[in-house]
MARVOLO-712863 format. One record per residue (C-alpha): residue number from 1; residue in three letters; x, y, z. Coordinates in pm, 1 decimal. Last residue first. Layout:
<pts>
PT resi resn        u        v        w
PT  NUM  ALA        X        Y        Z
...
</pts>
This chain:
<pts>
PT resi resn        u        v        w
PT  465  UNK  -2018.7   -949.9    370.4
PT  464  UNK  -2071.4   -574.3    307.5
PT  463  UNK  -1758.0   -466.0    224.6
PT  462  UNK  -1554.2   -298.1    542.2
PT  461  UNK  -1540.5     62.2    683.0
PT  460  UNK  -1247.5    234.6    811.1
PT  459  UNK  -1342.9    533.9   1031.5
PT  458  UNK  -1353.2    394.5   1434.3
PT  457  UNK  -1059.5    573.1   1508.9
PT  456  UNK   -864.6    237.6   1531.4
PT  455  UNK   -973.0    127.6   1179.4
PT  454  UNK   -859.2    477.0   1058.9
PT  453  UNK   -509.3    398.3   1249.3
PT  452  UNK   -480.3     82.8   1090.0
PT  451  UNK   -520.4    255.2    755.7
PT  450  UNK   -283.8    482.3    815.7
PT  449  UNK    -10.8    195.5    922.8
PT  448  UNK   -110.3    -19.6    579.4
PT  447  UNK    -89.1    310.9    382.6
PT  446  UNK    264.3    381.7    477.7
PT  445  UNK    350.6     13.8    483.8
PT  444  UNK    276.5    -19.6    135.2
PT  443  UNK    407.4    346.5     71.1
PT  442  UNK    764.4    202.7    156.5
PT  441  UNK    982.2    519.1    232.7
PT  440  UNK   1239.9    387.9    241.9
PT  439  UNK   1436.8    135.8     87.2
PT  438  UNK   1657.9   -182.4    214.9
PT  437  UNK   1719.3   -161.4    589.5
PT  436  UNK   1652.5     24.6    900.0
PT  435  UNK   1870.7    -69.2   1188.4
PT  434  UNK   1716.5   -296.2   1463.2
PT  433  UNK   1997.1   -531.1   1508.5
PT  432  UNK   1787.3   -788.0   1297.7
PT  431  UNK   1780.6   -573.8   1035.8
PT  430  UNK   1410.3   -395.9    958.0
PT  429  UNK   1333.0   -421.8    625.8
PT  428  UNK   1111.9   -177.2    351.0
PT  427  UNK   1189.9     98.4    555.2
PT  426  UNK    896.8    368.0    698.8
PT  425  UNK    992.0    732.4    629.4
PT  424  UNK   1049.9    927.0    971.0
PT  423  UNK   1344.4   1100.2    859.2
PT  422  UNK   1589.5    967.4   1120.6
PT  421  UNK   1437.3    647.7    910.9
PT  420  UNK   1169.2    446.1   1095.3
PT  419  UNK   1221.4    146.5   1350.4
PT  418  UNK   1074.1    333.1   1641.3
PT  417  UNK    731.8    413.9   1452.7
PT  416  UNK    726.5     81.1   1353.4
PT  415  UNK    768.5    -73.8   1692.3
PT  414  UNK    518.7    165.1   1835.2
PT  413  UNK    269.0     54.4   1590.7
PT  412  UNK    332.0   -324.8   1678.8
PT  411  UNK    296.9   -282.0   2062.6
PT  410  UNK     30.3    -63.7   2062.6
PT  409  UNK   -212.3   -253.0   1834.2
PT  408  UNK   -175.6   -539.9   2022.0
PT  407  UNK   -242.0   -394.8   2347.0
PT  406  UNK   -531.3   -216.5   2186.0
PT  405  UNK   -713.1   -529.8   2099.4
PT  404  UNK  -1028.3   -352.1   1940.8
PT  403  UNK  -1044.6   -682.1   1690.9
PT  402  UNK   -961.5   -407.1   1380.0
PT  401  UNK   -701.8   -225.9   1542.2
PT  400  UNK   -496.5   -570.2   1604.1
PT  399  UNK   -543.2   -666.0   1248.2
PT  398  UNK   -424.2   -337.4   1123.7
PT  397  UNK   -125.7   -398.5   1357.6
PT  396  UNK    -74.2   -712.6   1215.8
PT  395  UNK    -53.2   -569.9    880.1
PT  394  UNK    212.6   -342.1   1015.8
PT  393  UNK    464.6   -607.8   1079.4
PT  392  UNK    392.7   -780.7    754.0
PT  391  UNK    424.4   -443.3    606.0
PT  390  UNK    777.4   -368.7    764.9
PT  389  UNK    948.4   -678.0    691.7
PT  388  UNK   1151.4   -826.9    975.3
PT  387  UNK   1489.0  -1008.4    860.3
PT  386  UNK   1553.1  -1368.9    787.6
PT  385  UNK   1546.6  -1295.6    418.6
PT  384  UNK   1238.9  -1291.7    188.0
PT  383  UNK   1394.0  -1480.6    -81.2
PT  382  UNK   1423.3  -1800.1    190.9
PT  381  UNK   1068.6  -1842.4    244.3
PT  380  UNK    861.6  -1938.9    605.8
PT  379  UNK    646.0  -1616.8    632.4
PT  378  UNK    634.9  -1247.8    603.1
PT  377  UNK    903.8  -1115.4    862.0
PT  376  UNK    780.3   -954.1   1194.0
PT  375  UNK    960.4   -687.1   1412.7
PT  374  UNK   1099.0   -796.4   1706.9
PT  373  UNK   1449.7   -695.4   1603.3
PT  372  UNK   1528.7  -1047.5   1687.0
PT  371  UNK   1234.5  -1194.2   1413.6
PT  370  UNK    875.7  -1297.4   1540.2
PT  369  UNK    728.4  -1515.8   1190.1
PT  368  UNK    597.8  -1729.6   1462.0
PT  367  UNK    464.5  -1587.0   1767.6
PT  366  UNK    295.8  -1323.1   1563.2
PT  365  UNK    160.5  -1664.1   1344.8
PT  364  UNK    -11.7  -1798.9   1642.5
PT  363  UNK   -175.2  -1426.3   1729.4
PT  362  UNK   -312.9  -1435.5   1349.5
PT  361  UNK   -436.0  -1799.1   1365.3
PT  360  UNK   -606.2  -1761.0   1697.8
PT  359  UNK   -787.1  -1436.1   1553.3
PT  358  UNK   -924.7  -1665.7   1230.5
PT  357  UNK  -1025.6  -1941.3   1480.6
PT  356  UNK  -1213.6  -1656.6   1689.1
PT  355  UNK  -1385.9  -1491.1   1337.8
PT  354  UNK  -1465.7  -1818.8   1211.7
PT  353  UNK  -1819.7  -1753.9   1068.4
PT  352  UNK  -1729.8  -1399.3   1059.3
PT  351  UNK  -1460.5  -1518.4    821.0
PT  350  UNK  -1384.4  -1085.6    766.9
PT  349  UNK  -1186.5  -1009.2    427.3
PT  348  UNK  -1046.0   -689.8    531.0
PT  347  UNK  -1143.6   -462.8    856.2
PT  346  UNK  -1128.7   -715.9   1027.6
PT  345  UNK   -957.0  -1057.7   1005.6
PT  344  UNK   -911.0  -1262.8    666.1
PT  343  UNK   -636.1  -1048.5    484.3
PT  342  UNK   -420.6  -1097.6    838.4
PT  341  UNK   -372.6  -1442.6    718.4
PT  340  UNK   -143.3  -1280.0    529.1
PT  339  UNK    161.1  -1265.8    751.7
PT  338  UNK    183.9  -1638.2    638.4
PT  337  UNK    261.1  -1941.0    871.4
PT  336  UNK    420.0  -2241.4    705.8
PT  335  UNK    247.6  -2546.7    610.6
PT  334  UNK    275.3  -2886.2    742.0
PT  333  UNK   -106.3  -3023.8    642.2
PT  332  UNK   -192.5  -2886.6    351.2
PT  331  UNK   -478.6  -2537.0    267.2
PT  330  UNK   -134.4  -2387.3    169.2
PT  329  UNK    -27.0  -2016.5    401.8
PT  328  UNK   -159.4  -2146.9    714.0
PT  327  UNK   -488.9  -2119.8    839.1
PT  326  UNK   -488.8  -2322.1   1104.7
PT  325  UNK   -515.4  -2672.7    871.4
PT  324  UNK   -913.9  -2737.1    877.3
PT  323  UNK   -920.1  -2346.2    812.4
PT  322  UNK   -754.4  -2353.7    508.7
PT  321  UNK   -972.3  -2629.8    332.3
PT  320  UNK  -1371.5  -2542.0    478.1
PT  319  UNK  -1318.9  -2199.5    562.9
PT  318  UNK  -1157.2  -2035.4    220.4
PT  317  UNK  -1405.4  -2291.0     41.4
PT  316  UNK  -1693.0  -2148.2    252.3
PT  315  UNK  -1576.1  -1782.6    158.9
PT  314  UNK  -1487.9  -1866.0   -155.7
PT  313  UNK  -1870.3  -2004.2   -210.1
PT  312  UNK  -2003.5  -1668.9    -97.9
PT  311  UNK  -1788.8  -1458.7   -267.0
PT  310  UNK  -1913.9  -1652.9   -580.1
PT  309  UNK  -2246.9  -1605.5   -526.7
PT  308  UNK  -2183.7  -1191.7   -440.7
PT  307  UNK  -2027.5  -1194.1   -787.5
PT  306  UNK  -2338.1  -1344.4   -971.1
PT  305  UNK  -2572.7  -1180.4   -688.6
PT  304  UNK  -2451.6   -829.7   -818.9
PT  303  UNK  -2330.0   -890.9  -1162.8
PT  302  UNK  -2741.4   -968.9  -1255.2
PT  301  UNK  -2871.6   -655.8  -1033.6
PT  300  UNK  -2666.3   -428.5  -1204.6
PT  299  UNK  -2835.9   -113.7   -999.5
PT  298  UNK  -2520.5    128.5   -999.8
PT  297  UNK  -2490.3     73.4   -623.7
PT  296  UNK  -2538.3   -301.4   -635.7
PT  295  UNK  -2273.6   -344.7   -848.8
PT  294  UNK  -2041.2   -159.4   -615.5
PT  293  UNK  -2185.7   -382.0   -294.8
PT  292  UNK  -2079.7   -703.8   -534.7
PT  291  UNK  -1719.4   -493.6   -641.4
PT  290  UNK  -1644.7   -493.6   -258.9
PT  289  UNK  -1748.6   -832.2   -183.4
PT  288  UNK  -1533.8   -993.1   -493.3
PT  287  UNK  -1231.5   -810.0   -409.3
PT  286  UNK  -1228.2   -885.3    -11.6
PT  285  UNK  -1299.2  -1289.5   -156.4
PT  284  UNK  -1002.2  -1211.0   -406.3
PT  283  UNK   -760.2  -1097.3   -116.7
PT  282  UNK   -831.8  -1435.8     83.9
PT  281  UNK   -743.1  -1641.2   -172.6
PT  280  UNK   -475.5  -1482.8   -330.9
PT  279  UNK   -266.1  -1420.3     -2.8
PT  278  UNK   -430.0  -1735.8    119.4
PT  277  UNK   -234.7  -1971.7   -131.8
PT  276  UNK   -351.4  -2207.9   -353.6
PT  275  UNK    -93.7  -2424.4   -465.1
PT  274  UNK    135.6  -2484.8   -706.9
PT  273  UNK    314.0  -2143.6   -693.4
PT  272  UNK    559.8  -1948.7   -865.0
PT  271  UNK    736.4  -1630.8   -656.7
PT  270  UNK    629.5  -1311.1   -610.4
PT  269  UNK    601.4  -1329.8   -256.3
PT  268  UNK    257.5  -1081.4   -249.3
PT  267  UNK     98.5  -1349.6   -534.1
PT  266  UNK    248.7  -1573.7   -751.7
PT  265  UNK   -135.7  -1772.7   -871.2
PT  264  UNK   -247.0  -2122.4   -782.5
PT  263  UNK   -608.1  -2148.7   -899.2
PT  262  UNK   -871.3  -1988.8   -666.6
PT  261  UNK  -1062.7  -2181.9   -389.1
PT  260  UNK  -1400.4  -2319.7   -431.2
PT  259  UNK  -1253.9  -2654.6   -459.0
PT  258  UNK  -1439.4  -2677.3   -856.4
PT  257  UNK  -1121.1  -2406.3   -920.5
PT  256  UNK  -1221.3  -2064.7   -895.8
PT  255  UNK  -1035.8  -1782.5  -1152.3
PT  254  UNK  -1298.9  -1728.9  -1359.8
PT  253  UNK  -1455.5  -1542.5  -1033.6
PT  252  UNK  -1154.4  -1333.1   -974.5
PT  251  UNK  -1132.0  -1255.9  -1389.1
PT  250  UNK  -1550.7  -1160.4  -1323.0
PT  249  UNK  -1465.7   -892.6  -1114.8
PT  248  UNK  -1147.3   -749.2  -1245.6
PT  247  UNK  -1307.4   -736.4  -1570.1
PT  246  UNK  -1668.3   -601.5  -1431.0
PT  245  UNK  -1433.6   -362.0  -1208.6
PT  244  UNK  -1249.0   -202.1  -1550.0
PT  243  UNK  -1601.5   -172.2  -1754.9
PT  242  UNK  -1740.9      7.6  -1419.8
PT  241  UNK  -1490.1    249.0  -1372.2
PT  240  UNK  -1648.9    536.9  -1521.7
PT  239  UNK  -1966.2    446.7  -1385.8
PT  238  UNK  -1852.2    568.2  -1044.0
PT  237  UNK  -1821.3    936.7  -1105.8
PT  236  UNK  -2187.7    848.3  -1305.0
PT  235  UNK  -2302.5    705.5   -943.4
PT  234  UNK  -2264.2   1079.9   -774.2
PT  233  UNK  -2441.9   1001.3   -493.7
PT  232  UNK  -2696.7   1264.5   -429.4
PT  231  UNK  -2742.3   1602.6   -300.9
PT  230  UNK  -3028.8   1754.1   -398.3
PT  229  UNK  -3266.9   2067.8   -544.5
PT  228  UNK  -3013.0   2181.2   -824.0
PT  227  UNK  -2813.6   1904.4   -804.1
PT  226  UNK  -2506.8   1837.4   -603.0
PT  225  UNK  -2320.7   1501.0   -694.4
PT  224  UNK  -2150.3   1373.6   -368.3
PT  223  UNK  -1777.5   1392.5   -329.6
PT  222  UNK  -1649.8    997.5   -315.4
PT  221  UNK  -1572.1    901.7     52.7
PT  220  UNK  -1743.9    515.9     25.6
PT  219  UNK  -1639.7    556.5   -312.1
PT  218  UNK  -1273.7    561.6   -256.6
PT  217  UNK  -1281.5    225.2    -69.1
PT  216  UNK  -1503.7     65.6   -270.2
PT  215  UNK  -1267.0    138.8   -550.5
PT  214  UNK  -1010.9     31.1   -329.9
PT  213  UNK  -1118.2   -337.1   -286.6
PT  212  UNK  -1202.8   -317.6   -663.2
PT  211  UNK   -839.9   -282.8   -719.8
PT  210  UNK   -725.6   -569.9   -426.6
PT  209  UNK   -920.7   -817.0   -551.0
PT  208  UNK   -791.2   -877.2   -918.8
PT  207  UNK   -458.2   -703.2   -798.5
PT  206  UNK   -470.4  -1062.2   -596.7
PT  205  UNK   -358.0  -1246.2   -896.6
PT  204  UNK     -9.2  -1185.6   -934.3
PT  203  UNK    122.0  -1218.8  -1286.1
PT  202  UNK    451.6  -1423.4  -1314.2
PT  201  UNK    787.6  -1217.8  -1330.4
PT  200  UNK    912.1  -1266.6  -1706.0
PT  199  UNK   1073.3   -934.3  -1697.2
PT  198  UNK    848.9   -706.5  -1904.5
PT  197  UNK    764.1   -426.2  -1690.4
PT  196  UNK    430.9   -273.1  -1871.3
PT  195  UNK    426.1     61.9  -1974.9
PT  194  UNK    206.7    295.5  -1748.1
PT  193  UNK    441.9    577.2  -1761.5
PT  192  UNK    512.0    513.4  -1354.5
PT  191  UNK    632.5    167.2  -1504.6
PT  190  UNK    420.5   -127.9  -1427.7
PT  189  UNK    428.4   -434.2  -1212.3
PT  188  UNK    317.4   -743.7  -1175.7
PT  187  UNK    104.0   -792.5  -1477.9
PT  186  UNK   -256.6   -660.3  -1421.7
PT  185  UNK   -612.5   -877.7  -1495.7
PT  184  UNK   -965.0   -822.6  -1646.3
PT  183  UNK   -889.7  -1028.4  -1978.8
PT  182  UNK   -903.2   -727.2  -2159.7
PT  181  UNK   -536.6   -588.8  -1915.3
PT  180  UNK   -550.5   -313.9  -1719.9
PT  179  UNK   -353.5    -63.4  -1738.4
PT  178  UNK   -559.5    242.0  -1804.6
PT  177  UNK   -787.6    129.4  -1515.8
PT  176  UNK   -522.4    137.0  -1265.5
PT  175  UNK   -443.6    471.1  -1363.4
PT  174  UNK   -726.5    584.5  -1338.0
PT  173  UNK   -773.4    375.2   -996.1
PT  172  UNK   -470.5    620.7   -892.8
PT  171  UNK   -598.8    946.2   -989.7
PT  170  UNK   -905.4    852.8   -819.1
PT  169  UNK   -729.1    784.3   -507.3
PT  168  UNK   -589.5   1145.2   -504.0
PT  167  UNK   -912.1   1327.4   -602.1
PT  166  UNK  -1044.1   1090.5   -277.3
PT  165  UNK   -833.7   1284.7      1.3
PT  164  UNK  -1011.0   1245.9    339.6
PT  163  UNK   -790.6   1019.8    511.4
PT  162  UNK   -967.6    721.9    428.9
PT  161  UNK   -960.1    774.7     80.9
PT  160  UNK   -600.7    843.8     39.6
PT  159  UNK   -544.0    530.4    243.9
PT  158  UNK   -753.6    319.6    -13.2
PT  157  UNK   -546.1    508.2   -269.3
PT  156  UNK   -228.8    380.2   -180.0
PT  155  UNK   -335.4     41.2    -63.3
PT  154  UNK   -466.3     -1.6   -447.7
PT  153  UNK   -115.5    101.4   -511.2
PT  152  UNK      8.7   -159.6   -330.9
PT  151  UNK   -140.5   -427.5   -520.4
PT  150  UNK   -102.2   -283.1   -820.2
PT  149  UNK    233.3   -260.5   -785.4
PT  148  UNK    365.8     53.8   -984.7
PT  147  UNK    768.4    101.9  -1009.6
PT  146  UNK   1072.2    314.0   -852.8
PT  145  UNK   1125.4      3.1   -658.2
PT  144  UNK   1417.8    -78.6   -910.5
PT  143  UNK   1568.2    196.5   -847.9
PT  142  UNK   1461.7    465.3   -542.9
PT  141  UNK   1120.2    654.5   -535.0
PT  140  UNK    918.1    379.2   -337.5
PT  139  UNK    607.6    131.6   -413.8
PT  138  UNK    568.6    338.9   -706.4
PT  137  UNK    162.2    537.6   -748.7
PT  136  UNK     76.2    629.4  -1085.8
PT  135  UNK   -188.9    854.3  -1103.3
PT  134  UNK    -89.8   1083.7  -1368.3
PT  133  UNK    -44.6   1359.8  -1107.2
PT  132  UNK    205.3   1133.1   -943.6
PT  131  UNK    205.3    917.1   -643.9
PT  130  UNK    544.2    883.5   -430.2
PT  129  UNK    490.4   1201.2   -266.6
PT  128  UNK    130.1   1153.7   -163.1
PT  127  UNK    217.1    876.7    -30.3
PT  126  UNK    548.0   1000.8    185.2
PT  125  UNK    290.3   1330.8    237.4
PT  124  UNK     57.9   1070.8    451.6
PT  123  UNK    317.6    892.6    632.6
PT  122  UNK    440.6   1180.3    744.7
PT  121  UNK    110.3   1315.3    877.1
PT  120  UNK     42.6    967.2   1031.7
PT  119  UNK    342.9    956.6   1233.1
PT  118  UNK    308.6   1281.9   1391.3
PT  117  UNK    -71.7   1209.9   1435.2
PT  116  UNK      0.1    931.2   1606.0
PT  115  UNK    288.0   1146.9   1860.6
PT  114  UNK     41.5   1391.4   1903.1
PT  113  UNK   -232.3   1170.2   1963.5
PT  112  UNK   -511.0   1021.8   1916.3
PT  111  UNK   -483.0    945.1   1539.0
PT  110  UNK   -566.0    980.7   1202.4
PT  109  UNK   -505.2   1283.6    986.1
PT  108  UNK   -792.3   1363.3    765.1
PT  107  UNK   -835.2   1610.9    491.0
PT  106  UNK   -832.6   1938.0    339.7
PT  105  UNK   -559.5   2015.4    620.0
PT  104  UNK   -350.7   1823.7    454.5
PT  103  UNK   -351.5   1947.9     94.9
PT  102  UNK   -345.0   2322.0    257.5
PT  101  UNK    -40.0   2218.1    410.6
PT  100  UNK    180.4   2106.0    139.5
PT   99  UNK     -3.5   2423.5    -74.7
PT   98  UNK    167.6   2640.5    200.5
PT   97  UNK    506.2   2454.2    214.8
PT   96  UNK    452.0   2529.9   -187.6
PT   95  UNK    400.7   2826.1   -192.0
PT   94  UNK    681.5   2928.8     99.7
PT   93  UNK    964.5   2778.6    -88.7
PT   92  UNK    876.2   2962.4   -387.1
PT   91  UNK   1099.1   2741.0   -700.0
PT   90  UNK   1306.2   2918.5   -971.1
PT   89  UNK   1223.3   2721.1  -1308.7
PT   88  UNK   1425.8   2507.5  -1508.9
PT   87  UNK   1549.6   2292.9  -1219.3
PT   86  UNK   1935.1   2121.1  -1112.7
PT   85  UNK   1856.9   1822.4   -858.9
PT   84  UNK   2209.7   1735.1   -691.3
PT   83  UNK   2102.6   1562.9   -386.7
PT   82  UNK   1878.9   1778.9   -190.7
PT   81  UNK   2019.4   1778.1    159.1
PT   80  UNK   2314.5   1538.2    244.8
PT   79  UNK   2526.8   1621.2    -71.5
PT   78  UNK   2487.0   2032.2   -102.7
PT   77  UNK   2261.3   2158.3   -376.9
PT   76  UNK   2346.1   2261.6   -743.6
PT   75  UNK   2152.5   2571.1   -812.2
PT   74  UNK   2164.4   2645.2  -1205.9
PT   73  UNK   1820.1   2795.8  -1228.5
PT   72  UNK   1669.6   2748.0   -824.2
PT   71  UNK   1703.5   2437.6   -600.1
PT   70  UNK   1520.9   2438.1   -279.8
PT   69  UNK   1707.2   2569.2     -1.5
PT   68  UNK   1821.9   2355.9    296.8
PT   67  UNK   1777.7   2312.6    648.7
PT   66  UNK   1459.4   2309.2    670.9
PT   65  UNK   1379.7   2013.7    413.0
PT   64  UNK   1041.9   2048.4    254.5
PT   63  UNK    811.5   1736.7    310.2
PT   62  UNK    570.9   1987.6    553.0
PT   61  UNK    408.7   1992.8    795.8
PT   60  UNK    635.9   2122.8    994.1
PT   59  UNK    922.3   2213.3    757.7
PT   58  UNK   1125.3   1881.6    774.7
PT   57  UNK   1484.4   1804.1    900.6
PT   56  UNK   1839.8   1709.4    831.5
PT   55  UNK   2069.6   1447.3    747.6
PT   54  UNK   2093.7   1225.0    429.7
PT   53  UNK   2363.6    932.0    517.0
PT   52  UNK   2076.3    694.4    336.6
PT   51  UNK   2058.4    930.9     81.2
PT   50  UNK   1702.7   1102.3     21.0
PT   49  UNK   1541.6   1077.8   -314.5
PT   48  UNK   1397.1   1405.8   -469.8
PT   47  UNK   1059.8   1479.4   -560.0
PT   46  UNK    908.1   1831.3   -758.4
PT   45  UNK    622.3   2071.5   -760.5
PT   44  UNK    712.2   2361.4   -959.2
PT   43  UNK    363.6   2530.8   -897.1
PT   42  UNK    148.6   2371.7   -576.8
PT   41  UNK    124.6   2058.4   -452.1
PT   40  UNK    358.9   1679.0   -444.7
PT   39  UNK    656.3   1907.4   -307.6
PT   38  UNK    933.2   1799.4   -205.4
PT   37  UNK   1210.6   1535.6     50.7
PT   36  UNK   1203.0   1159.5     26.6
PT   35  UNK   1332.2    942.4    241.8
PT   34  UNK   1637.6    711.5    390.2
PT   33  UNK   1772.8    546.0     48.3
PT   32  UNK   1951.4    240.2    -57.7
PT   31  UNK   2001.4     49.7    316.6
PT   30  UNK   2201.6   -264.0    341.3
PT   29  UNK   2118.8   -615.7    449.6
PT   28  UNK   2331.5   -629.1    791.9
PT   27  UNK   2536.4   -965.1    738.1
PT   26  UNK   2808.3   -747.6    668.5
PT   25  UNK   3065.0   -792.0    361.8
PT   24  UNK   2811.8   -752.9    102.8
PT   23  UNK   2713.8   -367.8    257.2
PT   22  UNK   2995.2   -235.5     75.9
PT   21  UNK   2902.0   -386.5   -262.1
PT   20  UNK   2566.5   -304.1   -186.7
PT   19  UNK   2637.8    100.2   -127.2
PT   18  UNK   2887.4     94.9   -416.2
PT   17  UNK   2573.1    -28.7   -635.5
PT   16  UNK   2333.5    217.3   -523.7
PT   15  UNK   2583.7    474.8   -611.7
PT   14  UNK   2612.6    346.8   -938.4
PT   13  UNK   2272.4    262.5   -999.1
PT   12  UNK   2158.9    608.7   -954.9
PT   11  UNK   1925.3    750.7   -675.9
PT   10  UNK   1589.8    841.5   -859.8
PT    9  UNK   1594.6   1199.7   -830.9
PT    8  UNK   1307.2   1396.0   -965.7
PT    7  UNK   1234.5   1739.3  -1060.9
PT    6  UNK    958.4   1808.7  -1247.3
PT    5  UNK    969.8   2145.8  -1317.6
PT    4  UNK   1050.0   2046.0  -1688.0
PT    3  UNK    694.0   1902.3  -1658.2
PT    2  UNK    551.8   1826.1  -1350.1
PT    1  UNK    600.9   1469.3  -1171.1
</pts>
């Protein structure tokens, strides 16, 4: 994060590799780290990776362990708080708990409760924990997650701006924006630098939707320009990302097939496809709305209608081929259900004109994908494991917020919030005997769970359709 002050633990490869090799034996998928424990504010700001045998608690309000100092010049700290984090610069404990603060309180915590709020609050400093100055937001702070998604850091920032914090979703679409590709399009992932990962892992189309998606998303909060006798929208705030949306834009519409529908892409699985698949298709229709409503913001007439055209015809395409088959995860006959079906109900990429076949699809697939923890796993693939996933679990909470079914919405957000770390990060997996698995915290499912409780306070907005 900052400078020399910067300290940050990335658990090593050698202890994550013990932990596997003694996980192997069980049939328990193993977990690499239980949270993350800093400062993202204030002066020697810093991020260290909790052990999964880690005990202790938060500051209120706080990321700052209680129960243990921060590290000072030559301070090695005890195993189970800090891991051993040595800094050049003697840390205040108390500036930085207040700046922790200050940063919340500057914004929005989401909720009607206590116990919401609770959950929401950590959630909230997990994000803002795993996103650096630079604006480059990792899925989560251990290994080989310690990387950039697009598509979850455009989650990252659209729960930034929903919760009252656009500087921090800016930093993010700049650094989307930096890496983006001339012909409009991301690789899969990226390095916190901003260097490309280079591992042959096929390009995932959806980042074409998903970015603009969360430029909408931050501008719909953006600080308003303040003139000397007004207060306008500050469109030359948005300008600056207009080259990178036109890309993203007009990639998503180069990207339709004669069907309407996009060409097969690796998306969300991150595995090849031959197919279409609605976790492209129904991402790039949310993409191509959003960046339409953008255009028409800064008056480009011609992008508008060209991009709200083609939203148009995906939409009917989307309707026409997967809906004739349930709206499964192919537009064939046969195929398996998909978590992401979720992308077409509210407050995403609405099918108003199917809105009750759309909810019939979504309740189907709960039934479907159900795993023993009760928890939810993506959809009918063998990489994914026979274990719940904490995003696909929490997307159909955001689903359930969205259609005001607050029986639904209960039931899958107090799953997650019973399945967390003892330090109330989200995991990537859920074992089927309930115990957290894999990483944590996962700032997919961190942003997916704020965002469902925006859309549940009645503060999430969707494109104009």
């Amino acid at each position: 994060m900052r400078g020399a002050v910067a300290a940050v633990l990335a658990v090593t490869l050698a202890t994550a590799g013990a932990a596997g090799a003694g996980a192997a034996r069980e049939t328990r998928p193993p977990l690499y780290s239980a949270g993350v424990a800093g400062s993202a504010f204030g002066p020697g700001a810093f991020r260290v990776t909790l052990l999964p045998d880690a005990s202790g608690s938060y500051l209120p309000g706080t990321s700052l362990l209680a129960d243990a100092p921060l590290p000072g010049p030559g301070d090695l700290l005890p195993t189970g708080a800090y891991p051993v984090v040595p800094t050049t610069t003697p840390v205040d404990h108390a500036a930085l708990a207040d700046a922790t603060r200050a940063w919340l309180g500057a914004g929005i915590i989401p909720g009607r409760t206590d116990a919401e709020r609770e959950v929401a609050t950590r959630a909230l400093l997990d994000l803002a924990l795993l996103t650096d100055p630079n604006g480059a937001s990792v899925a989560s702070p251990f290994g080989p997650w310690h990387l950039v998604w697009p598509r979850d850091a455009s989650w990252h920032a659209a729960a930034f701006a929903a919760t009252g914090h656009p500087d921090q979703a800016r930093a993010v679409l700049r650094f989307l924006t930096r890496v983006q590709d001339d012909d409009g399009t991301w690789v899969s992932r990226y390095h916190p630098d901003g260097r490309p990962v280079r591992d042959g892992r096929a390009r995932q189309l959806d980042a074409v939707g998903w970015v603009p998606w969360a430029l909408w998303s931050w501008w719909r909060v953006a600080p308003p320009r303040n003139d000397s006798d007004a207060i306008t929208r500050d469109t030359d705030a948005l300008r600056e990302f207009w080259p990178m949306l036109r890309r993203a834009a007009d990639a998503a519409v180069g990207s339709l097939t004669d069907s309407g529908l996009p060409r097969p892409s690796s998306d969300y699985w991150e595995q090849p496809e031959r197919r279409p698949t609605i976790g492209i298709a129904a991402p790039l229709l949310l993409g191509l709305r959003s960046a339409a409503a953008l255009a028409g913001d800064l008056g480009e007439a011609d992008a508008q209608r060209r991009w709200g055209a083609a939203a148009t015809r995906l939409a009917a395409a989307i309707q026409q081929r997967f809906g004739a088959t349930g709206y499964r995860r192919h537009p064939v006959r046969g195929a398996g259900p998909d978590s992401a079906v979720t992308f077409l109900a509210a407050p995403l990429a609405r099918l108003d004109a199917d809105a009750d076949a759309v909810t019939a699809a979504v309740r189907r697939a709960e039934a479907e994908l159900r795993m023993p923890s009760g928890g939810l796993r993506p959809g009918n693939i063998p990489r994914v494991g026979d274990v719940a996933w904490t995003p696909s679990t929490a997307l159909f909470a955001l689903a359930a917020a969205g259609r005001d079914d607050e029986e639904s919405f209960t039931h899958w957000f107090t799953w997650l919030t019973e399945h967390r770390t003892g330090f109330g990060a989200f995991p990537e997996k859920v074992a089927n005997d309930g115990a957290p698995a894999s990483v944590a915290p996962l700032g997919w499912t961190s942003a997916i769970v704020l965002l469902a409780l925006a859309t549940r306070d009645g503060s999430l907005g969707a494109p104009p359709t």
